[in-house]
C-alpha positions as CSV (number, residue, x, y, z in Angstrom):
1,X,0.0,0.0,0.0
2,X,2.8,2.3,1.1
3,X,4.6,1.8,-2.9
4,X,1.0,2.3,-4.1
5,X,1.1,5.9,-2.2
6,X,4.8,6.6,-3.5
7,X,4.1,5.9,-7.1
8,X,1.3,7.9,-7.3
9,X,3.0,10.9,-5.4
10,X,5.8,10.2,-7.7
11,X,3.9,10.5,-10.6
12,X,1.8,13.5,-10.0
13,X,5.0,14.9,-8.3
14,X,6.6,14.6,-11.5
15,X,3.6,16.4,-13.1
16,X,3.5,19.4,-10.7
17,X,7.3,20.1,-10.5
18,X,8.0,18.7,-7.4
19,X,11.2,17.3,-5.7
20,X,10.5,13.8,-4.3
21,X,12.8,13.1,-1.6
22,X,12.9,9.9,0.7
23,X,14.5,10.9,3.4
24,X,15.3,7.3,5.6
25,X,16.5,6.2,2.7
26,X,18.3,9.2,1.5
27,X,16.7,8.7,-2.0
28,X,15.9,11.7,-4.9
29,X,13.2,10.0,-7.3
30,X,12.4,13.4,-8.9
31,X,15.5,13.4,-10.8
32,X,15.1,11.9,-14.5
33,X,18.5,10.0,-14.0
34,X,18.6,6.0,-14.2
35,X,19.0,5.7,-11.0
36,X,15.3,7.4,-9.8
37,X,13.7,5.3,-13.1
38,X,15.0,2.2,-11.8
39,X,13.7,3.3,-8.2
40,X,10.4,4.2,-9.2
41,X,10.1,0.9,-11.4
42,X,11.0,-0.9,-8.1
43,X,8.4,1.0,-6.3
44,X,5.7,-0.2,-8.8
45,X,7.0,-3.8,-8.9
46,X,6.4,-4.1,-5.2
47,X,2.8,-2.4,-5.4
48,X,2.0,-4.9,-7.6
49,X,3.6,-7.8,-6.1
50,X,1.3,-6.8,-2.8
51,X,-1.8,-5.8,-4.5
52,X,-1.2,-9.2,-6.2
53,X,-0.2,-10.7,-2.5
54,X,-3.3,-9.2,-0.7
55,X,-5.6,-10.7,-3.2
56,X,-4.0,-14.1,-3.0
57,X,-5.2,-14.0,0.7
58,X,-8.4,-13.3,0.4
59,X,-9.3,-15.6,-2.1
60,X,-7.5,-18.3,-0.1
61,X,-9.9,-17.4,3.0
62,X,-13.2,-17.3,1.4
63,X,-12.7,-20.7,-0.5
64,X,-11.7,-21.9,3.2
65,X,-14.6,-20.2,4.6
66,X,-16.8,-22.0,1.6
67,X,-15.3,-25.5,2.2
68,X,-16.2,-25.0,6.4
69,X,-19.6,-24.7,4.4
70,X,-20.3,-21.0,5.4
71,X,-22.1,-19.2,2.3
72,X,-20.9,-16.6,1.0
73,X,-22.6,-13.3,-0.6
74,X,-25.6,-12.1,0.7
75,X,-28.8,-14.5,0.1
76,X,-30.8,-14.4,-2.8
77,X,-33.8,-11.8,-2.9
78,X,-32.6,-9.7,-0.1
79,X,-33.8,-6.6,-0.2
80,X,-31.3,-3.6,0.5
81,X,-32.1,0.1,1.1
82,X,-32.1,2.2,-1.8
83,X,-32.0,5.9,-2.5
84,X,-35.4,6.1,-3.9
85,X,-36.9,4.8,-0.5
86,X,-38.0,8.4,0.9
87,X,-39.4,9.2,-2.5
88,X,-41.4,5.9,-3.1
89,X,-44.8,7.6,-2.2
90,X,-44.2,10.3,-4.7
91,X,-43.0,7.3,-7.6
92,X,-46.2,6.0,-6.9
93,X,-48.6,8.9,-7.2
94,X,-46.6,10.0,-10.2
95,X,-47.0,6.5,-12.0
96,X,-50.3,6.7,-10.8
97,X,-51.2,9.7,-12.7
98,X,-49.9,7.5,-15.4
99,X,-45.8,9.3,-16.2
100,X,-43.4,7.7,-17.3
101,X,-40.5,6.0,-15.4
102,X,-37.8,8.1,-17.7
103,X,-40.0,11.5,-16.8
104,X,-40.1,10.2,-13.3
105,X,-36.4,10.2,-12.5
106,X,-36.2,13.5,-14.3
107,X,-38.7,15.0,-11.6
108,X,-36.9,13.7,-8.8
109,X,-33.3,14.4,-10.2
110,X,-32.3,11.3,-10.4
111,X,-29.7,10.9,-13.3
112,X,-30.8,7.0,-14.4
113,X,-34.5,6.0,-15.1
114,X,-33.4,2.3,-15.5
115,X,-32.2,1.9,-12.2
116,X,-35.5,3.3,-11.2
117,X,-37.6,0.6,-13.3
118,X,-35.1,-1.9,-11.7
119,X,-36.4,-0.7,-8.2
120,X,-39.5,-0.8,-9.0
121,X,-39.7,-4.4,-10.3
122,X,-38.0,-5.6,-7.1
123,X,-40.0,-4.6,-4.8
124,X,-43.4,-4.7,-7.3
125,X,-44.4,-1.3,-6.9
126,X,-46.9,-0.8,-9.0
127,X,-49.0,2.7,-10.1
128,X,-51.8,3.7,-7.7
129,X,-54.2,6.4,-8.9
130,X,-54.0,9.6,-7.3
131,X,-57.7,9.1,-6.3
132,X,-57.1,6.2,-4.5
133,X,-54.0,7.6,-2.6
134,X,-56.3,11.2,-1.6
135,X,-59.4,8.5,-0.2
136,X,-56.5,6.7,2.2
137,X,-54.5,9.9,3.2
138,X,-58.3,11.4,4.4
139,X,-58.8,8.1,5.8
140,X,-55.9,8.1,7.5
141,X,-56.5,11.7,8.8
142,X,-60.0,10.8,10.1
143,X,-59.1,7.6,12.3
């Protein structure tokens, strides 16, 4: 993680002007001479060889943790919270009056109407007429 950092800072250092100086190891890698290239190469070959390390592990521990017989993932048909919970009584008033998904997300500012048809599917919303939803919200107000 820590060459991940330095190659990165190296890189935009390099970008920006900046003198790169590693000072335990009393190392200049802003320079352009053969020795910073080779150091920065280094640098990169040892993020990779732990990004490549770190993903070794965990695959290693969830095929052990599948062979114990745990399963993994979360179970099928669970239902998460979604960002169009605390708008799904508008949704449905506005599908209700009979707009369209597309012109729906618009409304609410939301940038993808296919997400929106995906939420709606899951949880099989469908449209209400506005007439209905009035009765039961003066309904509700009376009792």
């Amino acid at each position: 993680m820590l060459f991940c950092i330095c190659l990165n800072f190296s890189k935009l250092a390099g970008q920006k002007n900046i003198r790169v100086i590693i000072v335990k190891q009393n190392l200049d890698i802003s320079q352009q001479d053969m020795n910073s290239k080779i150091i920065r190469t280094l640098f990169f070959l040892f993020s990779a060889l732990e990004r490549d390390l770190m993903s070794h592990r965990k695959k290693e521990a969830l095929a052990s943790k599948k062979r114990h017989g745990m399963i993994l993932g979360k179970q099928k048909g669970t239902i998460q919270k979604s960002r169009f919970d605390k708008d799904v009584d508008t949704i449905k008033e506005l599908l209700g009056y009979g707009l369209s998904k597309r012109k729906i997300a618009n409304v609410l500012e939301y940038t993808n109407h296919i997400s929106l048809t995906t939420y709606l599917k899951k949880r099989n919303i469908a449209p209400t007429p506005p007439e209905l939803s009035m009765v039961k919200k003066e309904e509700s107000i009376n009792d």
